[in-house]
mmCIF file as gemmi writes it, N, C-alpha and C atoms, coordinates in Angstrom:
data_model
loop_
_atom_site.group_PDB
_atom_site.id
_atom_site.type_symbol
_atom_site.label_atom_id
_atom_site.label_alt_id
_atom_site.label_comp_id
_atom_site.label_asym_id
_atom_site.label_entity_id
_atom_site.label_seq_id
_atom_site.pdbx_PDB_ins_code
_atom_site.Cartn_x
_atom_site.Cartn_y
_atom_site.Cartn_z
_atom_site.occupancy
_atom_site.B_iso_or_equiv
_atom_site.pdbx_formal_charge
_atom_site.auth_seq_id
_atom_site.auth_asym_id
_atom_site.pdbx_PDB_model_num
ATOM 1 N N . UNK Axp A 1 ? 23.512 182.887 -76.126 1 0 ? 1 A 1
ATOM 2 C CA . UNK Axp A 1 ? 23.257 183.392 -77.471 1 0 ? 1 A 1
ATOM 3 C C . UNK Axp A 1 ? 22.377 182.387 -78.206 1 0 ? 1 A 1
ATOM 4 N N . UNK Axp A 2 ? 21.362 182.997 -78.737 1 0 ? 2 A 1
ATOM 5 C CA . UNK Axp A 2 ? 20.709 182.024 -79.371 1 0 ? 2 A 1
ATOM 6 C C . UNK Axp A 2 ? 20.084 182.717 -81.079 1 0 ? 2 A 1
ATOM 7 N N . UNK Axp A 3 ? 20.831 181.886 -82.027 1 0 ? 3 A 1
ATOM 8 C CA . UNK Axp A 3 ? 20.889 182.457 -83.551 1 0 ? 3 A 1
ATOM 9 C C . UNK Axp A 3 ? 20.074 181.156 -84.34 1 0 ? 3 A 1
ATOM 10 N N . UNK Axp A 4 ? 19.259 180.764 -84.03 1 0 ? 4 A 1
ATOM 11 C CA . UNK Axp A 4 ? 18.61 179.773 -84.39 1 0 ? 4 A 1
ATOM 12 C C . UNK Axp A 4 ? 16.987 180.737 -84.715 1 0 ? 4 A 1
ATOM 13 N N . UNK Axp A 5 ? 16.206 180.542 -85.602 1 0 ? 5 A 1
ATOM 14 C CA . UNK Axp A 5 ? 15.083 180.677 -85.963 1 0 ? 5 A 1
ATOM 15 C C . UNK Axp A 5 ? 14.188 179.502 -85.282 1 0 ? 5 A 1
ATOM 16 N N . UNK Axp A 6 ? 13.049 180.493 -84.868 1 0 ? 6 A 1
ATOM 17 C CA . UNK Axp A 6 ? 11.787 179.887 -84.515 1 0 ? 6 A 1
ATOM 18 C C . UNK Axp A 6 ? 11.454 178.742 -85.373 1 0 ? 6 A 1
ATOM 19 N N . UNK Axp A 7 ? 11.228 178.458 -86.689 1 0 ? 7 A 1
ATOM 20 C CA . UNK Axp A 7 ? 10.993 177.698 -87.369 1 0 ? 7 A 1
ATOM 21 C C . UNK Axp A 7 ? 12.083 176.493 -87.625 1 0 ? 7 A 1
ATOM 22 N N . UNK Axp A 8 ? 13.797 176.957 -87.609 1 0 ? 8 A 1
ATOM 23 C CA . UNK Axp A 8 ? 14.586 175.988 -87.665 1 0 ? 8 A 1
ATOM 24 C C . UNK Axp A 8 ? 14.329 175.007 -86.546 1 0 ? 8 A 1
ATOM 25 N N . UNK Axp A 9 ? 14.338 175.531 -85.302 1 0 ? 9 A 1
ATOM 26 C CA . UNK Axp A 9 ? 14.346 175.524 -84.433 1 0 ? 9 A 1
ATOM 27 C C . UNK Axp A 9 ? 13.388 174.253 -84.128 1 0 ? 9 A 1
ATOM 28 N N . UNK Axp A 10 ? 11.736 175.167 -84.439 1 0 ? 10 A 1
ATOM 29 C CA . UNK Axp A 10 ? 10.923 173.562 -84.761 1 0 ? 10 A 1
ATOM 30 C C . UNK Axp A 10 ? 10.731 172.591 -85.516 1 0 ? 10 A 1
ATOM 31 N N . UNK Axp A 11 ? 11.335 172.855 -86.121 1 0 ? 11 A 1
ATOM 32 C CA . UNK Axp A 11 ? 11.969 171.564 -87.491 1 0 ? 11 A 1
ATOM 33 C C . UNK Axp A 11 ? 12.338 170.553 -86.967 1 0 ? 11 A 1
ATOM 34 N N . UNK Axp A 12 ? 13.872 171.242 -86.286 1 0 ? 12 A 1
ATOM 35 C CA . UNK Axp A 12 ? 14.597 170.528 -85.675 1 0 ? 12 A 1
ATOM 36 C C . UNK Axp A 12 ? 14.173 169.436 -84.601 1 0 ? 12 A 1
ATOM 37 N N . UNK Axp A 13 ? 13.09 170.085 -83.838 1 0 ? 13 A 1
ATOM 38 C CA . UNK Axp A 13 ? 12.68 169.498 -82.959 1 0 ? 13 A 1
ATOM 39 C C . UNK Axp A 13 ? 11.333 168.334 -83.698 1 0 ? 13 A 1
ATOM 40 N N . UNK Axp A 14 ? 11.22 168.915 -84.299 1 0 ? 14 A 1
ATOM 41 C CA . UNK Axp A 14 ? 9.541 167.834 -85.007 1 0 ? 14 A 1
ATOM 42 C C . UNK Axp A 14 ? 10.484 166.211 -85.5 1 0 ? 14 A 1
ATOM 43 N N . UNK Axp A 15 ? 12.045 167.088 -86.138 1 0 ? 15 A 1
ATOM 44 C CA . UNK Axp A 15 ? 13.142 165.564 -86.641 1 0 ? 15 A 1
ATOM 45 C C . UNK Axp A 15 ? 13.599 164.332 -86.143 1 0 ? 15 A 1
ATOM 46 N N . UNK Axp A 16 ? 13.797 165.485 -84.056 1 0 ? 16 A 1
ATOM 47 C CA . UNK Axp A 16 ? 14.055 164.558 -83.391 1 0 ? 16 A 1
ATOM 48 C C . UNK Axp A 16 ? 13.078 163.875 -82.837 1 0 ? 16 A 1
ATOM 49 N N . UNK Axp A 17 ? 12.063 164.262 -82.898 1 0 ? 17 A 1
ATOM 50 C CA . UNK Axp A 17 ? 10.528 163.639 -82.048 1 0 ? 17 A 1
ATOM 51 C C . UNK Axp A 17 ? 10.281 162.243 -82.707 1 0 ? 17 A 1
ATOM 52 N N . UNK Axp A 18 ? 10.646 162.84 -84.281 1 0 ? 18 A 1
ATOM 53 C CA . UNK Axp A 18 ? 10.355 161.373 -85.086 1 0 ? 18 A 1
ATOM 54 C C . UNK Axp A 18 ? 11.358 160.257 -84.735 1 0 ? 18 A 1
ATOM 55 N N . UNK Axp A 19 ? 12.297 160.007 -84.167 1 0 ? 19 A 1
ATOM 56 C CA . UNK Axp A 19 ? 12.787 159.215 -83.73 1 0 ? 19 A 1
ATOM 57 C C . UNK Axp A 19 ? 12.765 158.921 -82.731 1 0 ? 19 A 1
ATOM 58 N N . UNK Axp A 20 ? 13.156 157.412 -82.381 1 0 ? 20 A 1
ATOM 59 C CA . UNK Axp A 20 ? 12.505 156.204 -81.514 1 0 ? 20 A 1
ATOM 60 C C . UNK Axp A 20 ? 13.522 156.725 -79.944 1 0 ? 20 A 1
ATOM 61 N N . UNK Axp A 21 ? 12.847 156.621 -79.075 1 0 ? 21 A 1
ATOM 62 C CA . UNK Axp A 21 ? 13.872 156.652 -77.604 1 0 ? 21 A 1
ATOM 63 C C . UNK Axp A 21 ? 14.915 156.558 -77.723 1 0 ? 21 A 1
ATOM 64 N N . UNK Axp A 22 ? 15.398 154.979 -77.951 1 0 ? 22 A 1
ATOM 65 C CA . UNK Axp A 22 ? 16.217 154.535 -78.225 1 0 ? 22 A 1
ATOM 66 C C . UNK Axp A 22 ? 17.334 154.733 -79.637 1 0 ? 22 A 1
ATOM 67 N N . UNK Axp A 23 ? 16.797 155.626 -80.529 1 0 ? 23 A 1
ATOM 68 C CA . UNK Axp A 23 ? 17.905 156.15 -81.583 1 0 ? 23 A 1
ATOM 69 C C . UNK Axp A 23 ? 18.067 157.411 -80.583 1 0 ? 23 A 1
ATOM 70 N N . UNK Axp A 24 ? 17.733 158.157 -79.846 1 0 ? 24 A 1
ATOM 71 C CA . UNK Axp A 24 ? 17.716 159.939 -78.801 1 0 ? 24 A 1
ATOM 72 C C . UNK Axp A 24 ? 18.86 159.274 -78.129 1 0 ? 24 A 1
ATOM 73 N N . UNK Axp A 25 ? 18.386 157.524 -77.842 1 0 ? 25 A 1
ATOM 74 C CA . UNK Axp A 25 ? 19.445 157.461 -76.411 1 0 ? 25 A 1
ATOM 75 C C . UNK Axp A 25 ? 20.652 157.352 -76.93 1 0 ? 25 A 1
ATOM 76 N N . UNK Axp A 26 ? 20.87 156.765 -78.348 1 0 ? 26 A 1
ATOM 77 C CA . UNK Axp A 26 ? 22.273 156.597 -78.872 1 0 ? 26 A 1
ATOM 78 C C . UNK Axp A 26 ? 22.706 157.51 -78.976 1 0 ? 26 A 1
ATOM 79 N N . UNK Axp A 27 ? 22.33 158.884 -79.649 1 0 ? 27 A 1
ATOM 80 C CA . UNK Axp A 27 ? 22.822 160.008 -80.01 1 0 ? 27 A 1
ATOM 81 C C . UNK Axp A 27 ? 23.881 160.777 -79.073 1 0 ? 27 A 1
ATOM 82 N N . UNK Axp A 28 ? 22.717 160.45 -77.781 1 0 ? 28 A 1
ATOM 83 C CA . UNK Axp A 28 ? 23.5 161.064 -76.538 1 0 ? 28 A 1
ATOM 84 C C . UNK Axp A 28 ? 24.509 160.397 -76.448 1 0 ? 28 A 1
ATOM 85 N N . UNK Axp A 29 ? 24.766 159.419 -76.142 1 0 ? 29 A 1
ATOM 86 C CA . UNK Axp A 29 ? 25.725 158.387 -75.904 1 0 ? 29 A 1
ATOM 87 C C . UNK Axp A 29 ? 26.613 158.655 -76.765 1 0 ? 29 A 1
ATOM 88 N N . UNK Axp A 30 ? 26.661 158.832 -78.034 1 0 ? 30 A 1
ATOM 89 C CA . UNK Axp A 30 ? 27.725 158.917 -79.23 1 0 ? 30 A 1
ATOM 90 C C . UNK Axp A 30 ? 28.154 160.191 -78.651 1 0 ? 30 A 1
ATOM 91 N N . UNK Axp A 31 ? 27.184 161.255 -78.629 1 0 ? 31 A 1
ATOM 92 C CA . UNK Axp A 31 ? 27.632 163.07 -77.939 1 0 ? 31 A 1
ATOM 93 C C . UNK Axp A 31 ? 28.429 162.888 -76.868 1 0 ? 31 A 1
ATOM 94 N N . UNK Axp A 32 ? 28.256 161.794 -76.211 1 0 ? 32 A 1
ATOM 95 C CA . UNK Axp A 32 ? 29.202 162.183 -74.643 1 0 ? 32 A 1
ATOM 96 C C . UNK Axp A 32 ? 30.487 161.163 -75.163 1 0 ? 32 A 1
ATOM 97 N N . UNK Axp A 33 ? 30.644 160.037 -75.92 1 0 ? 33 A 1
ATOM 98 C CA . UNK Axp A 33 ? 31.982 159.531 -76.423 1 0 ? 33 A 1
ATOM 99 C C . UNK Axp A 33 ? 32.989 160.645 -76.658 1 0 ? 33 A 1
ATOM 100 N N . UNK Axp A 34 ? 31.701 161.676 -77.547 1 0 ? 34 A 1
ATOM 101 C CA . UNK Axp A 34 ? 32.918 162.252 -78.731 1 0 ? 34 A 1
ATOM 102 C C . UNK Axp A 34 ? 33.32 163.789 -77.747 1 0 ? 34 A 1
ATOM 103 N N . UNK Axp A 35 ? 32.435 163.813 -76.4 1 0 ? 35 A 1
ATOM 104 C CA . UNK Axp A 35 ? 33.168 165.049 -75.967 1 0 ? 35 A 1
ATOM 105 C C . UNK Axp A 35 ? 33.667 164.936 -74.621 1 0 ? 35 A 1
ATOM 106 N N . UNK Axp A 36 ? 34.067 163.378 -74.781 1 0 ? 36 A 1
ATOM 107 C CA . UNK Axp A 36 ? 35.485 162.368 -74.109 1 0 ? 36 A 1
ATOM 108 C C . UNK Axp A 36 ? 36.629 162.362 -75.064 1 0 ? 36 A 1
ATOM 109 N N . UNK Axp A 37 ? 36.532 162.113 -75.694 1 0 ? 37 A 1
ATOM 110 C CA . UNK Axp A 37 ? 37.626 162.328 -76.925 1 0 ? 37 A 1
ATOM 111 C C . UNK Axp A 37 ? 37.833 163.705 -76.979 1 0 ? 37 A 1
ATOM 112 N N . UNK Axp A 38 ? 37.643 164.399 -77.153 1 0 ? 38 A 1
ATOM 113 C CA . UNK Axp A 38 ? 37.543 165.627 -77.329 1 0 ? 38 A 1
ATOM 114 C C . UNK Axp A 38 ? 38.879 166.313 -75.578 1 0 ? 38 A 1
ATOM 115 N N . UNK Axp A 39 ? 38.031 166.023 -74.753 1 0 ? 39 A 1
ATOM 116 C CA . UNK Axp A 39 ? 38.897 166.436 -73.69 1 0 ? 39 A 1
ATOM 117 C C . UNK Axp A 39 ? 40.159 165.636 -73.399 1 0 ? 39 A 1
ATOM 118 N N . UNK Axp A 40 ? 40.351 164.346 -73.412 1 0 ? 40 A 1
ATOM 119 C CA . UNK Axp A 40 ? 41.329 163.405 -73.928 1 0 ? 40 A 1
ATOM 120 C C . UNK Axp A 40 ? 42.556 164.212 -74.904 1 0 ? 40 A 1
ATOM 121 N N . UNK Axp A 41 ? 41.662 164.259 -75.893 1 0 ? 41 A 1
ATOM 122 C CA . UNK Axp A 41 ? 43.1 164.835 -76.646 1 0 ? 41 A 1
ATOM 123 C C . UNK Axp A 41 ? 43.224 166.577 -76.28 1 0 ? 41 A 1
ATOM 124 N N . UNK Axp A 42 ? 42.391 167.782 -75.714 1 0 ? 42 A 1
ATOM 125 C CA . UNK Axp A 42 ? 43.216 168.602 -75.699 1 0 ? 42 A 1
ATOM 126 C C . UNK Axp A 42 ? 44.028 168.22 -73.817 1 0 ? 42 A 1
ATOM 127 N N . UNK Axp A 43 ? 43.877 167.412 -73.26 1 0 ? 43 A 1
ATOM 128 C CA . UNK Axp A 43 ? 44.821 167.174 -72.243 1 0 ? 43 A 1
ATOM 129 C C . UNK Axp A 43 ? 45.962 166.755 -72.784 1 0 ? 43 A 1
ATOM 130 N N . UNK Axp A 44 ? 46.194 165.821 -73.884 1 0 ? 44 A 1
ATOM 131 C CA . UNK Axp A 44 ? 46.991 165.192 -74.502 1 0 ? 44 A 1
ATOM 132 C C . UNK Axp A 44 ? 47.582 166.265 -75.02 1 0 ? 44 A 1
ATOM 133 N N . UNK Axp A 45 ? 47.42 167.096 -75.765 1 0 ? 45 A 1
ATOM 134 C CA . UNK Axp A 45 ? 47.977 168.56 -76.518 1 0 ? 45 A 1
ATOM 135 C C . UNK Axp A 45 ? 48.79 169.395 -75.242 1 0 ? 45 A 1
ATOM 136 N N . UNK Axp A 46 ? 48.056 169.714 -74.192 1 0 ? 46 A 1
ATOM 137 C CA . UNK Axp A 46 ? 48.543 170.605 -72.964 1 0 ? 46 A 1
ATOM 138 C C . UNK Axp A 46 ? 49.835 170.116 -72.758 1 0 ? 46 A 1
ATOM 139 N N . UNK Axp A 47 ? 49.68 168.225 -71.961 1 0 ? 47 A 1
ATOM 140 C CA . UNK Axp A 47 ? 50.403 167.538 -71.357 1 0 ? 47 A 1
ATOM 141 C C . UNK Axp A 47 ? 50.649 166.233 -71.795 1 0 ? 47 A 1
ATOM 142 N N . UNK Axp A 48 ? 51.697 166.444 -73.497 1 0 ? 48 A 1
ATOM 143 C CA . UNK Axp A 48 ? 51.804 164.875 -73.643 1 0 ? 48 A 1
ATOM 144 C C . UNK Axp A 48 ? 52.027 164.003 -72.999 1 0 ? 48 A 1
ATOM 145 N N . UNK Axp A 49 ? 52.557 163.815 -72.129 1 0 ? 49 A 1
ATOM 146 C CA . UNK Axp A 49 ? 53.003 162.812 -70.748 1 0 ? 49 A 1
ATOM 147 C C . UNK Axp A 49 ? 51.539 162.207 -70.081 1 0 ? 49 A 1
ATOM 148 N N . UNK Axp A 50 ? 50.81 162.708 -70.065 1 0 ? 50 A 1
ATOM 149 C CA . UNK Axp A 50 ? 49.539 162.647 -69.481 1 0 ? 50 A 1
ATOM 150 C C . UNK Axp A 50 ? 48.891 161.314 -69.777 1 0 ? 50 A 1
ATOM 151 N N . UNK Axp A 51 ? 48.747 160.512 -68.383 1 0 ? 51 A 1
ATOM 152 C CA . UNK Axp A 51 ? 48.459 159.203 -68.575 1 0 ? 51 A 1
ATOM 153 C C . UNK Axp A 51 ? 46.626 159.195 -68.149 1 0 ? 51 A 1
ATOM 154 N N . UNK Axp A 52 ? 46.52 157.905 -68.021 1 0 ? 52 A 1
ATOM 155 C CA . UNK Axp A 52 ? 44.857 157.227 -68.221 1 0 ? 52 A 1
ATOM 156 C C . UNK Axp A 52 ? 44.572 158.345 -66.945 1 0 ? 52 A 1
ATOM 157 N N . UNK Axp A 53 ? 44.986 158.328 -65.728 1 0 ? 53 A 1
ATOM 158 C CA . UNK Axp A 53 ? 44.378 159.194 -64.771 1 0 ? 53 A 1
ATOM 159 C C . UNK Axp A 53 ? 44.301 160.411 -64.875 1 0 ? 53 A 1
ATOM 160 N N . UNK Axp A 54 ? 45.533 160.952 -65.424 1 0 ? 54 A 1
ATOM 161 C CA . UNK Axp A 54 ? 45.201 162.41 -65.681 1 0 ? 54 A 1
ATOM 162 C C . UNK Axp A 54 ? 44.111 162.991 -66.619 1 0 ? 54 A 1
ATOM 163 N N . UNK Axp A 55 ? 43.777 162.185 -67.447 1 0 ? 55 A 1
ATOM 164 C CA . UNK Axp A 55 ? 42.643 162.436 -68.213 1 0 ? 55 A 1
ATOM 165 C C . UNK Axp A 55 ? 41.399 161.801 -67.404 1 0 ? 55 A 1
ATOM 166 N N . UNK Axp A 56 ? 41.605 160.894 -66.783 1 0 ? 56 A 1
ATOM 167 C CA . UNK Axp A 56 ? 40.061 160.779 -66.245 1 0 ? 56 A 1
ATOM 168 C C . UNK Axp A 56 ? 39.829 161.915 -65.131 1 0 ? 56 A 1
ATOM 169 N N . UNK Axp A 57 ? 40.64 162.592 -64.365 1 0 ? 57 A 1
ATOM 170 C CA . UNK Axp A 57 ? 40.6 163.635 -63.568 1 0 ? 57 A 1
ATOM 171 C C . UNK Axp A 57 ? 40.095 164.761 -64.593 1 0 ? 57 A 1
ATOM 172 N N . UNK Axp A 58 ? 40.511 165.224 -65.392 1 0 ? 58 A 1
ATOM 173 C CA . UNK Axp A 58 ? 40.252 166.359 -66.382 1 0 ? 58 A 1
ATOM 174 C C . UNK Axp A 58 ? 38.702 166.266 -66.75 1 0 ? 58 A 1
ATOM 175 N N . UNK Axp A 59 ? 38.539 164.331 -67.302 1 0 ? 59 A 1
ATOM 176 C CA . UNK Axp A 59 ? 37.33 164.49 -67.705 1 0 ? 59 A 1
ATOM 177 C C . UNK Axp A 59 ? 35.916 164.839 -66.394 1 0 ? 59 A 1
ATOM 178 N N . UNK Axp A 60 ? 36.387 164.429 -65.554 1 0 ? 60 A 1
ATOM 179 C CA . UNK Axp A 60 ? 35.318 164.294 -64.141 1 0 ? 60 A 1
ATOM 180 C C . UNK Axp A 60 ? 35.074 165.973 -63.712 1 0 ? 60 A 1
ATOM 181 N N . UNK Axp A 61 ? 36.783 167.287 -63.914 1 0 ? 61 A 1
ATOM 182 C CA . UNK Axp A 61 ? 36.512 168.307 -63.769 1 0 ? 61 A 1
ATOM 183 C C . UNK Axp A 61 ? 35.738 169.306 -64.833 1 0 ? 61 A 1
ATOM 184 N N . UNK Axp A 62 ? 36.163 168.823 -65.725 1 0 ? 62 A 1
ATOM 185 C CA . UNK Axp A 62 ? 35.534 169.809 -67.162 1 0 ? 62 A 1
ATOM 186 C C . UNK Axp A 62 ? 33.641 169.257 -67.126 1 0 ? 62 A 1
ATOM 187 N N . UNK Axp A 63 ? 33.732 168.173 -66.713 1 0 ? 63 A 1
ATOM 188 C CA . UNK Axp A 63 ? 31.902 168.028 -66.693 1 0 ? 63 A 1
ATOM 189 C C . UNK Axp A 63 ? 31.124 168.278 -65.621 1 0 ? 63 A 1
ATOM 190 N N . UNK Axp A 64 ? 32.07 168.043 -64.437 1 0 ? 64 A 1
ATOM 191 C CA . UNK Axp A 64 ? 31.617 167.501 -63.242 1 0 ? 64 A 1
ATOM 192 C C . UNK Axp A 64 ? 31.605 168.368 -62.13 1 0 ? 64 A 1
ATOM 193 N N . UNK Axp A 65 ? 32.785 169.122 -62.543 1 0 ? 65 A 1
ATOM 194 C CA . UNK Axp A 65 ? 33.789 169.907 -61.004 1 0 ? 65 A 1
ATOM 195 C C . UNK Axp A 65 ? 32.919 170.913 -60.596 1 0 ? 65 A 1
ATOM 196 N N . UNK Axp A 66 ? 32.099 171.843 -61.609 1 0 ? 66 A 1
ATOM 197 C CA . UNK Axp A 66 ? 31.493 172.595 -60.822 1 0 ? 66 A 1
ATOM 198 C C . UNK Axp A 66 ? 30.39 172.674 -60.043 1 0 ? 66 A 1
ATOM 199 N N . UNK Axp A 67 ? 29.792 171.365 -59.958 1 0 ? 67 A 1
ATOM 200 C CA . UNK Axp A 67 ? 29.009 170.598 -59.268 1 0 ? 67 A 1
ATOM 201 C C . UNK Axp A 67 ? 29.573 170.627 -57.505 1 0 ? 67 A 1
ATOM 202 N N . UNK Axp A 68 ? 30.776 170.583 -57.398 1 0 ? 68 A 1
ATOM 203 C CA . UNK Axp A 68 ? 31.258 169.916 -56.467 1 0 ? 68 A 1
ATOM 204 C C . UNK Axp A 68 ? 32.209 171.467 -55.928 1 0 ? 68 A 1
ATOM 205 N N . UNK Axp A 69 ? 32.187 171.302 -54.44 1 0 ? 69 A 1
ATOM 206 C CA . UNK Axp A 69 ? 32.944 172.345 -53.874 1 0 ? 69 A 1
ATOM 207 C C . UNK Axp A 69 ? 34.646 171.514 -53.511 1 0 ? 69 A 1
ATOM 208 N N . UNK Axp A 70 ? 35.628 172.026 -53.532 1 0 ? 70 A 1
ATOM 209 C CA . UNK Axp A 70 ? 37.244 171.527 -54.022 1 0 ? 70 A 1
ATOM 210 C C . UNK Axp A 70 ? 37.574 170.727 -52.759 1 0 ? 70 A 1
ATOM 211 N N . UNK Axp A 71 ? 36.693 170.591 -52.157 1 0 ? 71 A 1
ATOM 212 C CA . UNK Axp A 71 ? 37.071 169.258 -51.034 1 0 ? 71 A 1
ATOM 213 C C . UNK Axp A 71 ? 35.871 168.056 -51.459 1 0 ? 71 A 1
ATOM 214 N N . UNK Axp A 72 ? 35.16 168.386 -51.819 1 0 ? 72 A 1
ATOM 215 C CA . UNK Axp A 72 ? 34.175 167.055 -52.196 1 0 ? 72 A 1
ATOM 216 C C . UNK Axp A 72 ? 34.666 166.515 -53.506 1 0 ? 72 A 1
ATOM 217 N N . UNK Axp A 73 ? 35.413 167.479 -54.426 1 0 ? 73 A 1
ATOM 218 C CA . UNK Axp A 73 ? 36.144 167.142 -55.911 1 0 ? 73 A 1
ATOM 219 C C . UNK Axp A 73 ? 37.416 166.12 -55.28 1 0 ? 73 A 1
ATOM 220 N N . UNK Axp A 74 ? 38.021 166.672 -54.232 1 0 ? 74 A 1
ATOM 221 C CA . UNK Axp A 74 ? 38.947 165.75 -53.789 1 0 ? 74 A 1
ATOM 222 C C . UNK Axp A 74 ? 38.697 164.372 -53.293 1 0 ? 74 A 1
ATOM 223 N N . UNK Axp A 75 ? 37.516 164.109 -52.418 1 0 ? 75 A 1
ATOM 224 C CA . UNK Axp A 75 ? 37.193 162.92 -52.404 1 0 ? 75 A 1
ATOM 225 C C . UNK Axp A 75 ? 36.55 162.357 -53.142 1 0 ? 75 A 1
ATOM 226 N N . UNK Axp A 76 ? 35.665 162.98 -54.085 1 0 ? 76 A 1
ATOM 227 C CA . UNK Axp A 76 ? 35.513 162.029 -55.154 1 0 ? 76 A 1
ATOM 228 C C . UNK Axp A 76 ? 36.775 161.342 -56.327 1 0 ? 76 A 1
ATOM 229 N N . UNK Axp A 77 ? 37.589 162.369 -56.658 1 0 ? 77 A 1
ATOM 230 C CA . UNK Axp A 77 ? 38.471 162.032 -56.937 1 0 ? 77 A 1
ATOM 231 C C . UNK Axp A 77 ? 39.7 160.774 -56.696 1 0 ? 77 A 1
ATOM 232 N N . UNK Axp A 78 ? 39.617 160.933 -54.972 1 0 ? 78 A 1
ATOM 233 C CA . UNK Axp A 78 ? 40.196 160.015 -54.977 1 0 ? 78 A 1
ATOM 234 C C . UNK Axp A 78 ? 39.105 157.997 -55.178 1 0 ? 78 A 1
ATOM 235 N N . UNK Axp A 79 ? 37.705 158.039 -55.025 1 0 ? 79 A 1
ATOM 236 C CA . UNK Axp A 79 ? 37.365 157.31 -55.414 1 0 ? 79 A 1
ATOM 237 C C . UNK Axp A 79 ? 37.801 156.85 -56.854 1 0 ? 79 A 1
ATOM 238 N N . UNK Axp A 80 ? 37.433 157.609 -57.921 1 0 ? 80 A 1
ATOM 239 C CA . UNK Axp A 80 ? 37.412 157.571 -59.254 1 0 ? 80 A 1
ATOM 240 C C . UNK Axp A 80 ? 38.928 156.957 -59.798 1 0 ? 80 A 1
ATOM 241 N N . UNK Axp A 81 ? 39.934 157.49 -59.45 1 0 ? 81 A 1
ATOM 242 C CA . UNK Axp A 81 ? 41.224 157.331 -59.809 1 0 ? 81 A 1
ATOM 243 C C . UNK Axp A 81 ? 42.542 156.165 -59.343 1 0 ? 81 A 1
């Protein structure tokens, strides 16, 4: 779905152009903190019990997993954890 105007749209983009690599690269970086946090706490909501691994498993499947067919998720997994 896309509800964005042609013109917002290039605004938007002319805003981010004006900034330096390196403010783009933070942004991202701040974007992927906050949608670590983000999966963190609704694992935390599901499964309060849920320790450091169970969330790093969650986070590796919710970004990662469908990348990966459920035996290559398993050995990566067990690297990661």
């Amino acid at each position: 779905m896309k509800d964005t105007s042609p013109e917002v749209e290039a605004r938007f983009h002319e805003m981010m152009m004006q900034k330096s690599g390196e403010e783009r690269l933070k942004m991202g970086f701040s974007m992927f903190d906050m949608v670590r946090m983000q999966i963190a706490a609704s694992v935390k909501m599901k499964k309060p019990d849920a320790d450091e691994r169970d969330i790093r498993r969650e986070i590796f499947l919710r970004l990662y997993g469908h990348e990966f067919s459920p035996k290559e998720q398993e050995k990566i997994q067990k690297c990661i954890l």
